[in-house]
Structure formats: structure tokens, C-alpha cells
C-alpha positions as CSV (number, residue, x, y, z in Angstrom):
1,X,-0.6,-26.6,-14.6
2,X,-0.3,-24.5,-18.1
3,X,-1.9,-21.8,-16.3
4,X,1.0,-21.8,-13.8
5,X,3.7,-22.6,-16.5
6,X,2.2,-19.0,-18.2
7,X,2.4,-17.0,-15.0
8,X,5.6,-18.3,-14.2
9,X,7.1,-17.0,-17.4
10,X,5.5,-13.8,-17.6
11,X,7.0,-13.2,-14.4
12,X,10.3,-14.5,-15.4
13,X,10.1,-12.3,-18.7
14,X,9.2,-9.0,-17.0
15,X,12.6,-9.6,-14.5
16,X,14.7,-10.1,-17.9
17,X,13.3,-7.2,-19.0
18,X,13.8,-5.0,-16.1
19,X,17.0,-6.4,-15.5
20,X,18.1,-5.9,-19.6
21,X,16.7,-2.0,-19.1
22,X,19.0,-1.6,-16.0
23,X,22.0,-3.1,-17.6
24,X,22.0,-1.5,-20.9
25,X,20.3,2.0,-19.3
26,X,22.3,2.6,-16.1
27,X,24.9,0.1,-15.4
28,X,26.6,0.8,-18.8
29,X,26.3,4.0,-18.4
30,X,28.3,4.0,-14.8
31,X,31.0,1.9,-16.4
32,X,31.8,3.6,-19.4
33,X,30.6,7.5,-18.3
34,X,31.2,7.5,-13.9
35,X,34.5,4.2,-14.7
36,X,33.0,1.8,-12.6
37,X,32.9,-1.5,-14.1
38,X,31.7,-3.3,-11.2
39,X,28.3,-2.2,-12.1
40,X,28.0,-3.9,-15.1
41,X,29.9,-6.9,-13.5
42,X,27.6,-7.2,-10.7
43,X,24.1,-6.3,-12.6
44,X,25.5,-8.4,-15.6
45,X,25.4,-11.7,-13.4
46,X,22.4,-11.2,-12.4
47,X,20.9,-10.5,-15.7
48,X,22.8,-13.5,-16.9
49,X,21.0,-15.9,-14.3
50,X,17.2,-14.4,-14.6
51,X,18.3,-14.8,-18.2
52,X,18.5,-19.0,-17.8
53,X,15.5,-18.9,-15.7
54,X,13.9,-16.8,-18.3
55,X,15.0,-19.5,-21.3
56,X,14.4,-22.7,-19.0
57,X,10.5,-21.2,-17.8
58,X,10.1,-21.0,-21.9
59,X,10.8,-24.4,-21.8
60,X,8.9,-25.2,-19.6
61,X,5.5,-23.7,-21.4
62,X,6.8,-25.6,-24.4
63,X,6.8,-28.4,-22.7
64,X,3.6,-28.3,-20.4
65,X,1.0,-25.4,-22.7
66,X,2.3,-27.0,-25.9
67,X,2.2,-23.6,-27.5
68,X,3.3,-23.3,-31.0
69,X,7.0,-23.5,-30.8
70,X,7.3,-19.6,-32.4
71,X,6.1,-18.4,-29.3
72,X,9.7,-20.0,-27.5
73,X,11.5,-18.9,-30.1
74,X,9.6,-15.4,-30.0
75,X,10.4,-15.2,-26.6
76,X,14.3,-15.8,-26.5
77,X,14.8,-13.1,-29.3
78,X,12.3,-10.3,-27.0
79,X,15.1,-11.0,-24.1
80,X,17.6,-9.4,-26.4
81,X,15.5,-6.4,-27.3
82,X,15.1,-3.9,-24.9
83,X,11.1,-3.2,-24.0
84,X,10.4,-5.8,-26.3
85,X,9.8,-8.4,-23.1
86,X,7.0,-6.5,-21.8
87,X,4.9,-6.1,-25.9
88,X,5.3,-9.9,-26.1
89,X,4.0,-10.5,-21.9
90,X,1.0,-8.5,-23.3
91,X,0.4,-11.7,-25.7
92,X,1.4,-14.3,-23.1
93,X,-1.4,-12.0,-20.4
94,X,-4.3,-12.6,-23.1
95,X,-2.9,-16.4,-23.1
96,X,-3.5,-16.7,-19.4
97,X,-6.6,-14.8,-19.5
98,X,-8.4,-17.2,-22.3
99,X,-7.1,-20.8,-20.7
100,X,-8.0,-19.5,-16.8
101,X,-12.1,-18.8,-18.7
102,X,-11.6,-22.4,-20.1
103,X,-10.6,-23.8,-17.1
104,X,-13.2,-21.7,-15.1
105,X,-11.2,-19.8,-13.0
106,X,-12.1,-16.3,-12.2
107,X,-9.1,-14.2,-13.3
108,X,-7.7,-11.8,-10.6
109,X,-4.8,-9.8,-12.6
């Protein structure tokens, strides 16, 4: 089950980070540079609700990998930083890796 709790949020945490890059990096722009707000409206939302999913999957592994809880709080700040998501899924992929060889499970990614 922590193996799946550690997927789940690296795959939650690389959507907040795609979706933060595409908010700040082109919907932004189109608001404030082509006047549509409606971009940011629309890509804001869904930012906003992979955001939750992001913070709740963190809870999640808090709850079920009983990680150390800097790595929760590590990972709520990297959802405000842009790129910053996909240094910390880097530590969360080596994470995976090292409880999949103690549980004996061949790694595929």
C-alpha cells in the first residue's frame, strides 16, 4: 500500500506542477498580454482542484508511508514554486524505488 500511496503522489505532484507552469507561463500571460481573463479563470480551477488532490495524496503518504512529516510539509511549499514539484518527485522516485527492492518487487519506471 505505501508503494501505491508514493506513486499516487508523484503523479499528483507532477499534474500540480504542470498545471502551476501553465498557469503562471501561458495563462497569465493571455490575460494580462492577449486580455483574456478567462484563461486564467478556467486553468486557475483546475490548478486549484489537482492542487487539493495534490495536498490530500500528501496526506495520504503521511498517513500510510509514515514518512517524516518534513517531507508533507516539503511537499506543500514545492506546489508553490515553479519546477520545484518535479526536484522534490526525483526524491519521492528514489523513495519508491528503495521500498518496491524491500518489498521485492521488480521496479518497472
Amino acid at each position: 500500500m505505501s508503494i501505491t500511496a508514493l506513486k499516487f503522489v508523484r503523479a499528483v505532484g507532477i499534474a500540480d506542477g504542470v498545471s502551476l507552469i501553465v498557469l503562471l507561463f501561458i495563462a497569465m500571460p493571455m490575460k494580462y498580454m492577449a486580455g483574456m481573463p478567462l484563461a486564467v479563470s478556467i486553468v486557475g480551477a483546475i490548478h486549484g482542484g489537482i492542487f487539493v488532490t495534490y495536498v490530500l495524496a500528501l496526506l495520504l503518504a503521511q498517513i500510510v508511508v509514515r514518512w517524516n512529516i518534513i517531507w508533507s510539509v516539503l511537499g506543500v511549499a514545492a506546489a508553490f514554486v515553479p519546477f520545484a514539484n518535479f526536484f522534490l518527485d526525483r526524491k519521492f522516485k528514489k523513495m519508491q524505488k528503495e521500498r518496491e527492492e524491500e518489498a521485492g518487487i521488480q521496479a518497472i519506471s
